[in-house]
C-alpha positions, 0 to 999 in steps of 0.5 A: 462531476467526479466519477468514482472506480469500483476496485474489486476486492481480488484487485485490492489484495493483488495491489497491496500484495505488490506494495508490501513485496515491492524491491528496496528500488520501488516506491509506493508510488511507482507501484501505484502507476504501474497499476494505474490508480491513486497514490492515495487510494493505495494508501488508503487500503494500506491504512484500512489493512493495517487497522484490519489486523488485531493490535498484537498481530502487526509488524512493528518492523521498519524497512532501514531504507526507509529511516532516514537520521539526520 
């Protein structure tokens, strides 16, 4: 039977704090070692923040390193 962690909510922001400032050189899964927990449980607070923050206030900025055109 799985066991589930409880993350308080001050540990959440911290982590997504360190997402959304992380170097051209880190990936969100790098992040989510270091911090020790699930690339996708990261991911989901991400989602969870972005759908948080009205629709007109959201970044609709793309990091270039990101894009890759082929």
């Amino acid at each position: 039977m799985k066991t589930y962690t409880r993350y308080s909510e001050d540990f959440k922001e911290q982590a997504l704090a360190k997402v959304y400032n992380r170097g051209n050189d880190q990936s969100i899964q790098d992040v989510a070692n270091d911090l020790n927990i699930c690339l996708q449980t990261l991911k989901t607070w991400m989602k969870k923040t972005k759908l948080a923050i009205p629709r007109g206030q959201q970044s609709k900025s793309i990091r270039p390193q990101s894009c890759r055109y082929e």
